[in-house]
C-alpha positions in Angstrom: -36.0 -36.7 84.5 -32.7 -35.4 85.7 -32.3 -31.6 86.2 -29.8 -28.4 86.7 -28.0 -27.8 83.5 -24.8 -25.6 83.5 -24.3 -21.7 83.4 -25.7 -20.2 80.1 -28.4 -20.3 78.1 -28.9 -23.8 76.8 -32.3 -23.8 76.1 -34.9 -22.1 75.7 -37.0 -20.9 79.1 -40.1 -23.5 79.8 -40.6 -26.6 81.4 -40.4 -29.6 79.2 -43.1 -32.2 78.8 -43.4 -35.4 80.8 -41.2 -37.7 79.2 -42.5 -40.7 77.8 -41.1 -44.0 78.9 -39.1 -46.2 76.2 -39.4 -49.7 77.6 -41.3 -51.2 75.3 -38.7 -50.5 72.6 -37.0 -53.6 71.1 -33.6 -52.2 70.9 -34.1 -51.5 74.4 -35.1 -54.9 75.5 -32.2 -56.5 73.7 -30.9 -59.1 76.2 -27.6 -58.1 74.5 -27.9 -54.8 75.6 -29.6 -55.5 78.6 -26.0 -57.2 79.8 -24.3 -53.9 78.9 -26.4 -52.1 81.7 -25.9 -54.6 83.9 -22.4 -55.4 83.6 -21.4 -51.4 83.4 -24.5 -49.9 86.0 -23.3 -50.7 89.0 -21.2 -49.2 92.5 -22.7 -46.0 91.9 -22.3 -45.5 88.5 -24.9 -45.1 86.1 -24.7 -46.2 82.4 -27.4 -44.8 79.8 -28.2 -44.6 75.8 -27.7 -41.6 74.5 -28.5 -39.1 71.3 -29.8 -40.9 68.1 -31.0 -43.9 69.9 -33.3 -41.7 72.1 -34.4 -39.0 69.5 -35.2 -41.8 67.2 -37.3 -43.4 69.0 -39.7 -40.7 70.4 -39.9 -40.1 66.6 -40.8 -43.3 65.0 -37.8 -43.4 63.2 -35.6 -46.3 62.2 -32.4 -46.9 65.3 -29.3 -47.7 63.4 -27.1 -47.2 66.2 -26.9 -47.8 69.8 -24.9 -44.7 71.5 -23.9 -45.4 75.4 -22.3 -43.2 78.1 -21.9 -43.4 81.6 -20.3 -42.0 84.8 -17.7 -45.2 84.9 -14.2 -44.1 84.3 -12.8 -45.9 81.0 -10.7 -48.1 82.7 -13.6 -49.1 85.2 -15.8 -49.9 82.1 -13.2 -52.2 80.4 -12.8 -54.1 84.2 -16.5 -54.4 84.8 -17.3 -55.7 80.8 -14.2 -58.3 81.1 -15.5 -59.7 84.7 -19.3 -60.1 83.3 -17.4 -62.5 80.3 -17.3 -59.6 77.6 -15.0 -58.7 75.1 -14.0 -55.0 75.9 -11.8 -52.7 73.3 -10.1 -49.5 74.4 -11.1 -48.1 70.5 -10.6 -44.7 71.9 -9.6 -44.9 75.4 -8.0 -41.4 75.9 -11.0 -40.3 75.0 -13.3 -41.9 76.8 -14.5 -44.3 74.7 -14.6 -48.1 74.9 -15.9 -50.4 72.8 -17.9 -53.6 74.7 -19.2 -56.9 72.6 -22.3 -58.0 73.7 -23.9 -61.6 72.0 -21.8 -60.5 69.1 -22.8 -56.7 68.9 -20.5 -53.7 69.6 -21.8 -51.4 71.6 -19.3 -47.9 72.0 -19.8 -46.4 75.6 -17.8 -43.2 76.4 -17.0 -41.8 79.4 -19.3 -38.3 80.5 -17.2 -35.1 79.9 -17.1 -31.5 80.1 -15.0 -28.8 78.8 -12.4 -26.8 80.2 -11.2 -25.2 77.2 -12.4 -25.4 73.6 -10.2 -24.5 70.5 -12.3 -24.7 67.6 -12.7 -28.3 67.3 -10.7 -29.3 69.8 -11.0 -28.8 73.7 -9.5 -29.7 76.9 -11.9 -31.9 78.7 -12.0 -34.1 81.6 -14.4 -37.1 82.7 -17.2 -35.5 84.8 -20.2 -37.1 86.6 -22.6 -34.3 85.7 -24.8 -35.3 82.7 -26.0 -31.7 82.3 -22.2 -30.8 81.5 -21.7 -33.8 79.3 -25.2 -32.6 77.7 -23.8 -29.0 76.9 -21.0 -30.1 75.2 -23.5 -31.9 72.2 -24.8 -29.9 69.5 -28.7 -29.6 68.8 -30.9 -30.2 72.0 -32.6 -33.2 70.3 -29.7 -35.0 70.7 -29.0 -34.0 74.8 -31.8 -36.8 75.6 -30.6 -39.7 77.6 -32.5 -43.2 78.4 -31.9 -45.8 81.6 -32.1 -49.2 81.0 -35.4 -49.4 82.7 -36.3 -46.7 79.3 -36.4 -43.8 81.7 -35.9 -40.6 79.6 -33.9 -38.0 81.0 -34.2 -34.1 79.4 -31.2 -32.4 81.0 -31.2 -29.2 78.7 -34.8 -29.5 77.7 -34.2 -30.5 74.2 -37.8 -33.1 74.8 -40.1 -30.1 73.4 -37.6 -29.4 70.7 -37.3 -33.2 69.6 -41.0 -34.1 69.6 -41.8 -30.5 67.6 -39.0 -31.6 65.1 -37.2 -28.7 65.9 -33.3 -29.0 65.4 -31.7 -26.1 67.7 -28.4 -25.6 68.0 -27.3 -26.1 72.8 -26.6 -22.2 73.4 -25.6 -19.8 71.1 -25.5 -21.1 67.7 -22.4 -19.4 66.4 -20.6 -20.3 69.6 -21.0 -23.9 68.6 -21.0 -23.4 65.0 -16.4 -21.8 65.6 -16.5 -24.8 67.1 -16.8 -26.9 64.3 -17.8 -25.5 60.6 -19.1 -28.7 59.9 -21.9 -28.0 62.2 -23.1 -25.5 59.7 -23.7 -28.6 57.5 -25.1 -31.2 60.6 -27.7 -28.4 60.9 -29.3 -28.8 57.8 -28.8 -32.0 57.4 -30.6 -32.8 60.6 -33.5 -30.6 59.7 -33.4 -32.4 56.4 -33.5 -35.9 58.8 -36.1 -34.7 61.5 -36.8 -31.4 61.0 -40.6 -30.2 60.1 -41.3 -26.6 59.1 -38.8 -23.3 58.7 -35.5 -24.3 59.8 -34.6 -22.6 63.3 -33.9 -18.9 62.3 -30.9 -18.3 64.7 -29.5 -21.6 63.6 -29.9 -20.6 60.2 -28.4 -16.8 60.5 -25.2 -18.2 62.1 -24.8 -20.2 59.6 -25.0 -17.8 56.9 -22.8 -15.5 58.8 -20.5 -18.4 58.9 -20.7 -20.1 55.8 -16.8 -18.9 54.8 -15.9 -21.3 57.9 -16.7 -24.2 55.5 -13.7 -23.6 53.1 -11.5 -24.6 55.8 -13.0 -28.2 56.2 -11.3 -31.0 54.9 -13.0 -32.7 51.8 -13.0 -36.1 53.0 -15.4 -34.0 55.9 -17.7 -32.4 53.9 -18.3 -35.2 51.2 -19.7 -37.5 54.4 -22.1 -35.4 56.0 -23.2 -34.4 52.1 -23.6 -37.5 51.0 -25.8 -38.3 54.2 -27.4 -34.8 53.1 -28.4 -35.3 49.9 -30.3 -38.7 50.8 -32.3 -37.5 53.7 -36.3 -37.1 53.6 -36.6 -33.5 53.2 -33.4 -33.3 51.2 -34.9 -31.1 48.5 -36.3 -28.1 50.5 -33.3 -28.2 52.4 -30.5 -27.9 49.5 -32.7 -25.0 48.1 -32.5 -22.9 51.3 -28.2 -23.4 50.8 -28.5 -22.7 47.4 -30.6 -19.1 48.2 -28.3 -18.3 51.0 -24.7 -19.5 49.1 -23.9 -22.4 51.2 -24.4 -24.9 48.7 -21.8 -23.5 46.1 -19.5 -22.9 48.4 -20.0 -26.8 49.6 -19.8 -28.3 46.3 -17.9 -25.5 43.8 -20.7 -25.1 41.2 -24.4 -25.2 40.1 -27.3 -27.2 41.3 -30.0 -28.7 39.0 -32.6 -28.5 42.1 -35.7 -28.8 39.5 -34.2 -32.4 38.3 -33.6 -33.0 42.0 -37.1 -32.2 43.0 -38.2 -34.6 40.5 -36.4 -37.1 41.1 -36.9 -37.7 44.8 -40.7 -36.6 44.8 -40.9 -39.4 42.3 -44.1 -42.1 42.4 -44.4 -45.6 44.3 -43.3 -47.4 41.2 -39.7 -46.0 40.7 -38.7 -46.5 44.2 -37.1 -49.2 45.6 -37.2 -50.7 49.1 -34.6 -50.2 50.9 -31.3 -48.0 51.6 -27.7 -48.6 51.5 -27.7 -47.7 55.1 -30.6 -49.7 56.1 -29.6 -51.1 59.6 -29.0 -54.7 59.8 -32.5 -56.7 60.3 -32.7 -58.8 63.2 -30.0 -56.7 65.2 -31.1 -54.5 68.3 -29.4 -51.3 66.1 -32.6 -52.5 63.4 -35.8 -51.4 65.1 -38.5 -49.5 63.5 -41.6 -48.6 66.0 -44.4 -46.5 66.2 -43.5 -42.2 67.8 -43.5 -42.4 71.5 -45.4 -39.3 71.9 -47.6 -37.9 68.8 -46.0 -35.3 67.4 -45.9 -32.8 64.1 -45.5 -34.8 60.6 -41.8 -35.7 59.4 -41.1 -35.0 55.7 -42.3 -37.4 53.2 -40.2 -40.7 52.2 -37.6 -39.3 50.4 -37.7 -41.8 47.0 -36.4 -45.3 49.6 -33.5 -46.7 48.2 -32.1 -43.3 46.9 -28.2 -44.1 46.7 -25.7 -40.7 47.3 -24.0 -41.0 43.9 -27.4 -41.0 42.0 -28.4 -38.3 43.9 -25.3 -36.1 43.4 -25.6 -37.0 39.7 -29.0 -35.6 39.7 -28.0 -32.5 41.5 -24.8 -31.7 40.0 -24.1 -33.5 36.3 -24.7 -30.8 33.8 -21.9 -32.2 32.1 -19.8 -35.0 32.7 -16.8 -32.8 33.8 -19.0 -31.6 36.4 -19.1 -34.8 37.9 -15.6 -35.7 37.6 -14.8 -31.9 39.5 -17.2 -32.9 42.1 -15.5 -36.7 42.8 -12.2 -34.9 43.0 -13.6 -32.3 45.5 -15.4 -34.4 47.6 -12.9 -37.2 47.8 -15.5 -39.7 46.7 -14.2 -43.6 46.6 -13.8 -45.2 42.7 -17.1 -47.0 43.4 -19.4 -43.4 44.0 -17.7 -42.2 41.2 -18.4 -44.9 38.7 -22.0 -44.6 39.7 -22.4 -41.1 39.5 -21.2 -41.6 36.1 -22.3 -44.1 35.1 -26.2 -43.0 36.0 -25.8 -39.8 34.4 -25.3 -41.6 31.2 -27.3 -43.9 31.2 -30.2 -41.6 32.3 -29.3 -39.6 29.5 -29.6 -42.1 27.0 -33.1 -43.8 28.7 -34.1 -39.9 28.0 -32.9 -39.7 24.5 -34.1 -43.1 23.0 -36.4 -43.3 20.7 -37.3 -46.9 22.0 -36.8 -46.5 26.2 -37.4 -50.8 26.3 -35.0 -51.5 23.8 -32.6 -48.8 25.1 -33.0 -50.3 28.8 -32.8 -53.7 27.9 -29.2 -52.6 26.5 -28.4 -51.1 29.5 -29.2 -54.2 31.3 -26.6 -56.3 29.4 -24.1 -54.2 28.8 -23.8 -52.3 31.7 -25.7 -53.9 34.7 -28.8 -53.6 36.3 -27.7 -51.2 38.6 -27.0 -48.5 36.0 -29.9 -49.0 34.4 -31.9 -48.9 37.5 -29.8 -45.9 38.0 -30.3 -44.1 34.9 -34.4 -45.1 34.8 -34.9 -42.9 38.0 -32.7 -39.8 36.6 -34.6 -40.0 33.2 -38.2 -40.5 34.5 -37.1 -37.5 36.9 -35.9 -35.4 33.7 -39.4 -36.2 32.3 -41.2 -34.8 35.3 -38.9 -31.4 35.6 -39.3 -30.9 32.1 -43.1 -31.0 32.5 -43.5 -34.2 30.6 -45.2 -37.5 31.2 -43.4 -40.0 32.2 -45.8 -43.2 32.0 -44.0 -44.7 29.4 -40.2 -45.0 31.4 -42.3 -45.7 34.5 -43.7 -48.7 32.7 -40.4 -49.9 32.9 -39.7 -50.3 36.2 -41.3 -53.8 36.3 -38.6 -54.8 33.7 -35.8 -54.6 35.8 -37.2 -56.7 38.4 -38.8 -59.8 36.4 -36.6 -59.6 33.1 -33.9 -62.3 33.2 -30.9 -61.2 32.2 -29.3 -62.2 29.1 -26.4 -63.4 28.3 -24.5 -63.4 24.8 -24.1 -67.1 24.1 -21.3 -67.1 21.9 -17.7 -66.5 22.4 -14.3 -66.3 20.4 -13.8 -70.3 21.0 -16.9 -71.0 19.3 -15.7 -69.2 16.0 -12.0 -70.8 15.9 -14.1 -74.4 16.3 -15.3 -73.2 12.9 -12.0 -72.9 11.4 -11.7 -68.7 12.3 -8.6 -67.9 12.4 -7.9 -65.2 15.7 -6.9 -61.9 14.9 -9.8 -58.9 14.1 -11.3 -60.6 12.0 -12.3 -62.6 14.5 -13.4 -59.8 16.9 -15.6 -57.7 13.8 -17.5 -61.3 13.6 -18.5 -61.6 17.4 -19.7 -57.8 16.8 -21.3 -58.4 14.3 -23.0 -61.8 15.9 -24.0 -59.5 19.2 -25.8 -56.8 17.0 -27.7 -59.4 15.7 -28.1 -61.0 18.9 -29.4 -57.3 20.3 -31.7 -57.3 16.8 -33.4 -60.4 17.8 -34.5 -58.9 21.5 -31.8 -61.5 22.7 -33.9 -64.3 21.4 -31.2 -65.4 19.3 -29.6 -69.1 20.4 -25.8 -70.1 19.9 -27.4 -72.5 17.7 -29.0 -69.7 15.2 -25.9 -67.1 15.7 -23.5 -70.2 14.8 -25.8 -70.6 11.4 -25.2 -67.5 10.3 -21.0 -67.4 11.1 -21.3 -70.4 8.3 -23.7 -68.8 5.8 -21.0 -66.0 5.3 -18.2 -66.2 3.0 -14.8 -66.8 4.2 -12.3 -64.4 4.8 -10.0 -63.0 2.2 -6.9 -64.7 2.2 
C-alpha cells in the first residue's frame, strides 16, 4: 500500500489492516478494462480505480461504476487511448477528466489533483502526482481507497479500517469539508444509509447539525438527487429518523414525514418485493458485478424492500395529502414521470386500503391505470396495514395477481356501436360506460360477443 498523506489530520491515528488483494474480481478482470490500464499505465505513469469501485468490493456490494484516475496529464491520456485504437472524449478536459471507450464501455479517467485554494465548492487546483493529495481532496475515507490493475489496494489516508467497519467518516475535519459543499451534509447520511452499520459517526453528525442552515442555499435540482438516492438506500429508515430528530429533514423537504408508514413499507415481507432496482447495473457489463466481501466484516443493513422506486418511496414518506406531494415535486424539481408516480401510488394505495373488496379494487387498477400503479399502490397499502397495526395477509395475497393475471382489455369500442346503427354523439359515450361497468361486473369475463347482445336488447334512443 502507498503511504505519506498530506499535512493535517486525515485520519484517525493507527495503522490500517493488510489490504486484501481484488484480482479475482470480475469487473477487474474485464479484458475491456484490462486495455484501459494498459493503454494509459505506461512511461511512468500509473493508472488506478478509484472510490466506489474499490469500497464496493471489499464490501460485497453490487459495482455500478467503474471510477479511474491516474498520474497521466489529460492530454497524455487522450494520446495514449487514441494510439492503442480507442475512442477517447475530452468530456471534461479542463478538469481532468477524459472519457476512454473500451469494447463498447466508457470508462471516465481524471487526472490526480490537489488544491491550492478552495471556495466553498469551488477551488483552484492543479494536476499533481501525489495520490495522498488527490486522496485529501475526496470526502469520507471509504472512498480514498485506490486499486492497480494487478487488484493491488492502496490505503493512502487509512480509510481500509473505516470501510471494512462500515464506518462513513468525513477526510479531516468534518465541518471543513462540510463549507465546502452543503450537500455533503446529505452524502453523509446517505452513505451511512448505503454502507454504514451502527451509530452514524458522531463528529460527522454534529457538523452537520451545526450546519444544517448550509442546505437552504443548495439548488433543488441538488438536493432532490442525492434524496432520491437517499430515500432508496438499505438503511434508509433509521437514517431519515435521525434528520427528522435533529431538523435536517424538514429543512430538506419543507414539511412532515410519515416515518411509521415508511418503516412499514420498506421492512415489508418477501412477497411484496420485487427483484430488482431502477438502478440495477447493466447485467453482463464489467460495471454489473456482485461478489462475495473481500475481507469479513460487520453486517450491512437489511435489503431495503428490492425494487423500491424513489417516487413510491417519497409518497410513502411525504403524501399526507395530495398537495403535499404536488409541494414536494415543485421543490425538488422532480421530472413529470416521478411526479405522476408519486401520485399516482398515493391513490391508488389509498383506495387498495379503503376497498371493501382489495381483488376487485386491484384488478381495477390493473385496467385502468396500469400495473405499475397498482403494484405501486399494493406496497403503500399493505405498508398502511402494517403501521396501523393491522394484518395485512389479505393485500399480500395479492401480490401473485399482478404477476400471473393477464391483463384485460375492454373489447368493445365506439365503431362497434355505430355498426349497430348508434348514431355518435353522448349517447354513444353513456352506452360504452355503461357496456365497461358491466364488463367490470362480470370480473372482465364478458366477450364483445355478450356486451354486443346487450347494446341490442335495449331500446333505442329517443328521437
Amino acid at each position: 500500500m502507498s503511504s505519506g498523506s498530506p499535512s493535517g489530520p486525515l485520519s484517525a491515528p493507527g495503522s490500517s489492516p493488510v489490504a486484501p488483494s481484488l484480482a479475482g474480481q470480475p469487473w477487474l478482470a474485464d479484458p475491456a478494462l484490462q486495455q484501459v490500464f494498459e493503454a494509459i499505465g505506461r512511461e511512468g505513469d500509473e493508472l488506478r480505480a478509484v472510490g466506489g469501485v474499490v469500497r464496493n468490493s471489499l464490501l460485497g456490494v453490487p459495482v455500478s461504476d467503474v471510477d479511474l484516475c491516474s498520474t497521466a496529464l489529460p492530454e497524455v491520456v487522450m494520446q495514449r487511448a487514441r494510439a492503442a485504437g480507442l475512442k477517447a472524449v475530452p468530456t471534461g478536459i479542463e478538469h481532468g477528466t477524459v472519457t476512454v471507450v473500451s469494447a463498447g464501455q466508457a470508462f471516465e479517467i481524471t487526472t490526480l489533483r490537489e488544491d491550492v485554494e478552495t471556495f466553498g465548492r469551488h477551488a483552484v487546483v492543479r494536476f499533481g502526482r501525489d495520490w495522498a493529495r488527490d486522496a485529501a481532496r475526496r470526502d469520507f475515507t471509504l472512498n480514498a481507497l485506490y486499486c492497480s490493475a494487478d487488484g493491488t489496494v492502496h490505503d493512502p489516508l487509512r480509510g481500509l479500517s473505516d470501510c471494512l467497519a462500515r464506518r462513513v467518516r468525513f477526510i479531516g475535519a468534518a465541518s471543513q469539508r462540510i463549507r465546502e459543499d452543503y450537500l455533503r451534509i446529505l452524502r453523509f447520511f446517505r452513505m451511512h444509509a448505503c454502507y454504514g452499520s451502527g451509530s452514524l459517526d458522531p463528529d460527522g453528525l454534529s457538523a452537520a447539525i451545526a450546519l444544517r442552515d448550509g442546505l437552504r442555499q443548495l439548488s433543488a435540482e441538488r438536493v432532490g438527487a442525492e434524496l432520491k438516492r437517499l430515500v432508496v438506500a438499505p438503511g434508509a429508515a433509521p437514517v431519515l429518523r435521525q434528520m427528522e430528530d435533529c431538523g435536517i429533514l424538514e429543512i430538506v423537504t419543507g414539511g412532515l414525514a410519515r416515518l411509521a408508514l415508511f418503516e412499514a413499507l420498506v421492512e415489508a415481507p418477501p412477497e411484496v418485493r420485487t427483484a430488482s432496482g431502477p438502478d440495477a447495473p447493466v447485467e453482463g457489463s464489467a460495471q454489473a458485478t456482485v461478489t462475495k466481501p473481500a475481507v469479513p466484516g460487520p453486517a450491512a443493513p437489511g435489503p431495503n424492500a428490492p425494487g423500491l422506486a424513489a417516487p413510491v418511496a417519497l409518497a410513502a414518506l411525504f403524501g399526507f395529502v395530495r398537495e403535499d406531494l404536488e409541494r414536494l415535486a415543485a421543490r425538488l424539481r422532480l421530472s413529470n414521470a416521478e411526479r405522476e408516480r408519486m401520485l399516482a401510488a398515493r391513490s391508488a394505495g389509498e383506495a387498495l386500503a379503503a376497498a371493501a373488496d382489495p381483488e376487485r379494487r386491484l384488478k381495477a387498477l390493473v385496467v385502468d391505470a396500469g400495473p405499475e400503479p397498482a403494484a405501486d399502490g399494493l406496497r403503500l397499502a399493505i405498508a398502511a396495514c402494517r403501521a396501523g397495526g393491522g394484518d395485512p395477509a389479505a393485500l399480500v395475497a395479492l401480490r401473485p395477481l399482478l404477476e400471473a393475471w393477464p391483463v384485460p382489455v375492454f373489447p368493445v369500442g365506439g365503431r362497434d356501436l355505430v355498426a349497430l346503427g348508434l348514431p355518435k354523439g353522448p349517447a354513444l359515450g353513456a352506452t360504452l360506460a355503461r357496456l365497461r361497468q358491466a364488463w367490470v361486473a362480470s370480473d372482465y369475463a364478458a366477450s364483445r360477443a355478450d356486451l354486443l347482445r346487450l347494446v341490442a336488447a335495449e331500446p333505442p334512443p329517443a328521437g
